[in-house]
C-alpha positions as CSV (number, residue, x, y, z in Angstrom):
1,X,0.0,0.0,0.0
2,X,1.3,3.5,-1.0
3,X,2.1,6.5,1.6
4,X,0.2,9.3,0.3
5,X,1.3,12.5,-0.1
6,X,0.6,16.0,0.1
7,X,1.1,19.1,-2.2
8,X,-0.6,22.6,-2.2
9,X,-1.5,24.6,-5.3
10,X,-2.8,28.4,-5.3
11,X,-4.3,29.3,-8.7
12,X,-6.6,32.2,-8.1
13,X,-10.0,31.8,-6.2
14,X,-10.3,28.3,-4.3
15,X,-13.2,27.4,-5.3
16,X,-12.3,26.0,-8.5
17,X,-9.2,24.8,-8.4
18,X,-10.5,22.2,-5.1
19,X,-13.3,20.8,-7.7
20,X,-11.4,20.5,-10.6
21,X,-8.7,18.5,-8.3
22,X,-11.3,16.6,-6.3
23,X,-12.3,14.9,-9.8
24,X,-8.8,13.4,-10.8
25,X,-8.3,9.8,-10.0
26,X,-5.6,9.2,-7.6
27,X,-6.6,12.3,-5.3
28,X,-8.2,11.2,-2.2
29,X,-8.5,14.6,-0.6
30,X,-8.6,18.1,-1.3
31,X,-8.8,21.1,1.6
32,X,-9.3,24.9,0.6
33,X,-7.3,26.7,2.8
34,X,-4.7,30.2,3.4
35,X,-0.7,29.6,2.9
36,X,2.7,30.8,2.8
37,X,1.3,34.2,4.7
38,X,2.0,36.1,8.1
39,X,0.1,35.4,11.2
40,X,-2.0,32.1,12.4
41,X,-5.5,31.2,11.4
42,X,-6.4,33.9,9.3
43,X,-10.2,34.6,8.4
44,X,-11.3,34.7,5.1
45,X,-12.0,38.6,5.8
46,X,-8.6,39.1,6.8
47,X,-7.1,37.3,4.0
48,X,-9.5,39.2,1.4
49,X,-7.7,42.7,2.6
50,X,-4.3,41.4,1.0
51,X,-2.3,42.7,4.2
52,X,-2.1,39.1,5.6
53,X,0.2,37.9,2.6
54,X,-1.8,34.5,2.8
55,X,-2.7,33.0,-0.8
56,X,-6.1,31.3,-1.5
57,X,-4.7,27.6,-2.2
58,X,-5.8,23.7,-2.2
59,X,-4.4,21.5,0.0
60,X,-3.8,17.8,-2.3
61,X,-3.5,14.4,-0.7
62,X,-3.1,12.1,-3.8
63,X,-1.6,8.5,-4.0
64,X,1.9,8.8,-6.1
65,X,1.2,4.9,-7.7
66,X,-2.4,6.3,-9.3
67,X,-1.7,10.0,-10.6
68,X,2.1,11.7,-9.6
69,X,3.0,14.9,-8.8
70,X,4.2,15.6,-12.5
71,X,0.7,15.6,-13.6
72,X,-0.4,17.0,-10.9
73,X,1.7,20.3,-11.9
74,X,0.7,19.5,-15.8
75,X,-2.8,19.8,-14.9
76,X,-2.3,23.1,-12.8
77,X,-0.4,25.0,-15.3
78,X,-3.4,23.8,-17.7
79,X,-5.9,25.2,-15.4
80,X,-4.4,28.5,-14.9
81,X,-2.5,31.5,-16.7
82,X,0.8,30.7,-15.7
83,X,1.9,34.5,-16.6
84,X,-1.0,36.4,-14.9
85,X,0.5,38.2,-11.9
86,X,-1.2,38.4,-8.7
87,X,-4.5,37.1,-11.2
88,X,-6.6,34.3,-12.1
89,X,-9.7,35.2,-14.3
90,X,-11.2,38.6,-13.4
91,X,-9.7,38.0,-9.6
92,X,-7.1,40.5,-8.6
93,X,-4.9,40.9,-5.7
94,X,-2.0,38.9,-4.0
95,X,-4.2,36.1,-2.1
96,X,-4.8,35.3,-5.8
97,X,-1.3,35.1,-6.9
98,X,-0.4,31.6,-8.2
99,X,1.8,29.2,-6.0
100,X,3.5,25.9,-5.8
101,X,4.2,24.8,-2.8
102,X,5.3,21.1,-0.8
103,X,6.7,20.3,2.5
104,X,9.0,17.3,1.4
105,X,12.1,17.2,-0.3
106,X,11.4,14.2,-2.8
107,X,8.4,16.8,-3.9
108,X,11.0,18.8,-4.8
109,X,12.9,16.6,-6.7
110,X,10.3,15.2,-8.6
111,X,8.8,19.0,-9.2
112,X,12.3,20.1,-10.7
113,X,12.3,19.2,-14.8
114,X,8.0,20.3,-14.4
115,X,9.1,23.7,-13.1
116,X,12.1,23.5,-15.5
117,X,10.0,22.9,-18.3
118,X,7.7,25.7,-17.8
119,X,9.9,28.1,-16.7
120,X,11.9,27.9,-20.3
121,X,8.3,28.1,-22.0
122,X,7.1,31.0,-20.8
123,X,10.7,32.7,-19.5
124,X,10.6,35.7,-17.6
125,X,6.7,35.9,-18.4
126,X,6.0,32.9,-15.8
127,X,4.2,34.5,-12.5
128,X,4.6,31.3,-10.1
129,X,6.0,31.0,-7.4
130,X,7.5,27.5,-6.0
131,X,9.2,26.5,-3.3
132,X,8.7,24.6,0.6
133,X,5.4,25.5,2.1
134,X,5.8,28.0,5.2
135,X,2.2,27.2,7.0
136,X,-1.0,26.5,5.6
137,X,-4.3,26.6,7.8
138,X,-7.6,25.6,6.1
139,X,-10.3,27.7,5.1
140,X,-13.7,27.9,6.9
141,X,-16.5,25.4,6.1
142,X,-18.3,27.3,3.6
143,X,-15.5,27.4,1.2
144,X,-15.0,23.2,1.8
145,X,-16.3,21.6,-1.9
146,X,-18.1,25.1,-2.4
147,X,-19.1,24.6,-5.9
148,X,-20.4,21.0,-4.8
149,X,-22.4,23.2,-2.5
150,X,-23.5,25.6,-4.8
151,X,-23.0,24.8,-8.3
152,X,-24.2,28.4,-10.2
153,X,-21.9,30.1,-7.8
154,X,-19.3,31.9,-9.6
155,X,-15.5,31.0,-10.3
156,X,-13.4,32.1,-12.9
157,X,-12.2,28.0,-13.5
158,X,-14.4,27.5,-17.0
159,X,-17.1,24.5,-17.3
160,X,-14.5,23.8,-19.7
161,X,-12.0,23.2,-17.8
162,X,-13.8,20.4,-15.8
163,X,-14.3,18.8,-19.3
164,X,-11.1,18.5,-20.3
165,X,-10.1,16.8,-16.5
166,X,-12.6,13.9,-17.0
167,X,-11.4,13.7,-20.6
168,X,-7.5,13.2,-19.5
169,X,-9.1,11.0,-17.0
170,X,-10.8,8.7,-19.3
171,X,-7.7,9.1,-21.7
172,X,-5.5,7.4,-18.7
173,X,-8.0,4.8,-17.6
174,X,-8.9,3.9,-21.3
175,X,-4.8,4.1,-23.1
176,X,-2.8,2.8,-19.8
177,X,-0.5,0.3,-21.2
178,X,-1.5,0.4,-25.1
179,X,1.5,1.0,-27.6
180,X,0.2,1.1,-30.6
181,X,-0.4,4.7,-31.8
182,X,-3.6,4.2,-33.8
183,X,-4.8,2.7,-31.2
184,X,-4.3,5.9,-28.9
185,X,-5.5,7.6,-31.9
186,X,-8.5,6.0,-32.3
187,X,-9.3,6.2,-28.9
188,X,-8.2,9.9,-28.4
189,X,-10.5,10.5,-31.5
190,X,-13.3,9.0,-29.9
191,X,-13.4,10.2,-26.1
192,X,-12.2,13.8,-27.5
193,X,-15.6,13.9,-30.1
194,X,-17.9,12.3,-26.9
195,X,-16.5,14.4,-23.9
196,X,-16.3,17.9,-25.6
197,X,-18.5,17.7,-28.6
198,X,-16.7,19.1,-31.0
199,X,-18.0,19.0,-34.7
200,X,-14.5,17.4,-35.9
201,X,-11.8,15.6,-34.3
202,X,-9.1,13.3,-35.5
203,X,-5.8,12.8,-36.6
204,X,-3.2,13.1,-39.5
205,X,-0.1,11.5,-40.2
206,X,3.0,12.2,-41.3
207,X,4.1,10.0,-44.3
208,X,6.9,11.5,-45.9
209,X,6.3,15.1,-47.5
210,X,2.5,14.8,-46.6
211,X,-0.1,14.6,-43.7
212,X,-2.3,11.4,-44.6
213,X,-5.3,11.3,-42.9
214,X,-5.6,8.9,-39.5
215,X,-8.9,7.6,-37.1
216,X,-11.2,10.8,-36.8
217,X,-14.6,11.0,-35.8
218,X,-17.1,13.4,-38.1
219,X,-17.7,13.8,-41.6
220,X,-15.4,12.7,-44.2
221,X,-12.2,14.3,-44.6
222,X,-9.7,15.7,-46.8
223,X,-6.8,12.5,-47.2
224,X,-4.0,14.5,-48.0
225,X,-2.4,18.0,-47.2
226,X,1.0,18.8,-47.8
227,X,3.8,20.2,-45.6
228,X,3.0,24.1,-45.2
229,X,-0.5,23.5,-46.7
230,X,-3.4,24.7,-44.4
231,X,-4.1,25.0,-40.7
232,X,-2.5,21.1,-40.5
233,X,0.3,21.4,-43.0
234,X,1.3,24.6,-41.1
235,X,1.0,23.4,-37.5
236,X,3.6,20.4,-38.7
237,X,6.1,22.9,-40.8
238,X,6.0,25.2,-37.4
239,X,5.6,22.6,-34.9
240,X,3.4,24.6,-33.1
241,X,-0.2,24.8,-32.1
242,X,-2.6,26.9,-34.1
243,X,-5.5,28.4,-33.0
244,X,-7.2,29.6,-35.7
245,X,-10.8,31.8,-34.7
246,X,-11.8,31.9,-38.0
247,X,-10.6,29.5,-40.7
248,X,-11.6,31.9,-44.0
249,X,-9.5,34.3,-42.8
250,X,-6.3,31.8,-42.6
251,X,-3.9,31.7,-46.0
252,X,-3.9,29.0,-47.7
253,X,-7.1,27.3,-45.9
254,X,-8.1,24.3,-47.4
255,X,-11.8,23.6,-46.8
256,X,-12.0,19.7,-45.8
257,X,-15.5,20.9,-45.0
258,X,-18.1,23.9,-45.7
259,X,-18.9,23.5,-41.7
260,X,-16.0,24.1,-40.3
261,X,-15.4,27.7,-39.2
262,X,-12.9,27.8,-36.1
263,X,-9.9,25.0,-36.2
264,X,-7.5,24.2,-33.4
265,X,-4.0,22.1,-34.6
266,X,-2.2,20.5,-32.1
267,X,1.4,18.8,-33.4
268,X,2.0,15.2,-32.2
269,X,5.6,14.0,-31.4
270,X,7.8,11.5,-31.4
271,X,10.4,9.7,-28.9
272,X,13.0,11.4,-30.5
273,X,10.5,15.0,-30.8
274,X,10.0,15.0,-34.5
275,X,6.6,15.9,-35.5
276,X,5.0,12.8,-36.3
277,X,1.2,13.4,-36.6
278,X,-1.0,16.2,-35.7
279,X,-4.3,16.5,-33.9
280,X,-7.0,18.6,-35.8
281,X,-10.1,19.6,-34.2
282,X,-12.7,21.8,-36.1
283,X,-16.2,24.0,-34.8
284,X,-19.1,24.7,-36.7
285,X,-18.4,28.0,-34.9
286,X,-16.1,30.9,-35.1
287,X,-14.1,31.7,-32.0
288,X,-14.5,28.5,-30.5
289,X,-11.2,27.6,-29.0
290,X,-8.0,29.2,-26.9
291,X,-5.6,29.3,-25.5
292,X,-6.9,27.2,-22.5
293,X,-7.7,24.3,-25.1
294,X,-4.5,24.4,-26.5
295,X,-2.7,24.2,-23.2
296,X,-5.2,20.9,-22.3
297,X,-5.0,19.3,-25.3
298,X,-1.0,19.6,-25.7
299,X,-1.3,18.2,-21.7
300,X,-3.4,15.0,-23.4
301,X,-0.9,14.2,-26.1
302,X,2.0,15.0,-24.0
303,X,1.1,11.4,-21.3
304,X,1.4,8.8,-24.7
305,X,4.4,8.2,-26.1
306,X,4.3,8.5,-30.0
């Protein structure tokens, strides 16, 4: 039987961040609580003046042999805007700043090439702060699975969100063990089309000088596109996701289908970080995707090795 462990997250109001964590398997228990502030047992009224220097933040116990602390910190940078200082969402002031914090030193360890990772992604833009917890004391009652409580009250974590955390859920329960890529692609087609709805979702593969189409779910697809051609052909040439708001408006658009009019592309990699496939996912709406589904969605491809 494994030890479980703790690890505390501040990503803006509490509220959220506690029910979007209190959904992933392997996390047994999550407290909404004050940390790494001045003083003892803070009130939520004190705490709201921003003169305590006590951060809103969850309070994980999770079991390391079901979900580890690696994706526990891919899920949180997901969730939040890594670069918004002292911010989540339309909350402002330092009790909202975003935190990592534990209060063991293999946490740190296995934190390091997470914190690494990001911190060369976003550079001096990242607004996190990490380090050993200082003193955490748990919020009062009402704030204790809130949302469970009350589920029209307000957070600024999107419905959205919480879709994409049963999806990765569903992705690990449904893929654990299973090499075979069109296998995960297949089955990455499928929960991505059920869970989020989306009009289009599926996959093309590189073959040569040319993406050849791969297991989507929707209506029938274009089987070809070349290197540079199109939303697709121009995530794999940049090897970088596209968000594209309005596909009419992108050079070069090659209309697979008259429905589609918002398109995100999401580049697939290999063990050695080639580009090896791409994930295309298409609305029958403009402005349908952003940044928050790109970060999610590059989180989903990232746990299956291509």
């Amino acid at each position: 039987m494994s030890v479980k462990r703790t690890l505390y997250l501040a990503g803006g109001c509490f509220w959220g961040v506690a029910r979007f964590f209190s959904g992933v398997d392997g996390v047994s228990s999550v407290v909404a609580g004050y940390a790494n502030g001045n003083g003892e047992n803070p009130s939520y009224e004190e705490v709201y003046t921003d003169r305590t220097g006590f951060a809103e933040t969850v309070q994980l116990t999770y079991d390391p042999e079901r979900v580890s602390l690696p994706l526990l910190l891919q899920l949180y940078f997901a969730l939040i805007d890594p670069t918004a200082v002292n911010r989540q969402g339309p909350d402002v002031g330092t009790r909202y700043r975003s935190g990592i914090w534990w209060s063991d030193e293999a946490s740190a360890r296995e934190a390091a090439p997470v914190l690494s990772e990001m911190q060369a992604r976003y550079g001096a833009a990242l607004a996190v702060e990490w380090g050993p917890l200082r003193n955490f004391y748990p919020a009062e009652e009402y704030h204790q699975d809130y949302l469970e409580k009350n589920p029209g009250g307000y957070c600024h974590v999107s419905l959205r969100a919480f879709r994409y955390q049963r999806l990765i859920d569903a992705a690990r329960l449904q893929l654990e063990g299973e090499s075979d890529p069109v296998a995960r692609m297949a089955t990455l087609s499928s929960l991505i089309h059920r869970e989020m709805g989306f009009f289009w979702v599926g996959f093309y593969r590189v073959e040569g000088d040319s993406l050849v189409v791969g297991p989507y779910q929707g209506d029938p697809a274009c089987l070809r596109i070349a290197r540079g051609r199109g939303v697709c052909g121009s995530a794999w040439a940049q090897d970088r996701t596209l968000v594209v708001p309005d596909v009419e408006a992108f050079p070069g658009h090659i209309a697979c289908s008259s429905k589609s009019r918002s398109e995100i592309v999401v580049p697939v990699h290999d063990v050695s970080g080639a580009v090896c496939a791409v994930l295309d996912i298409d609305s029958t709406e403009k402005g349908a995707f952003t940044e928050e589904d790109a970060r999610f969605l590059e989180l989903l491809l990232s746990l299956f090795i291509w």
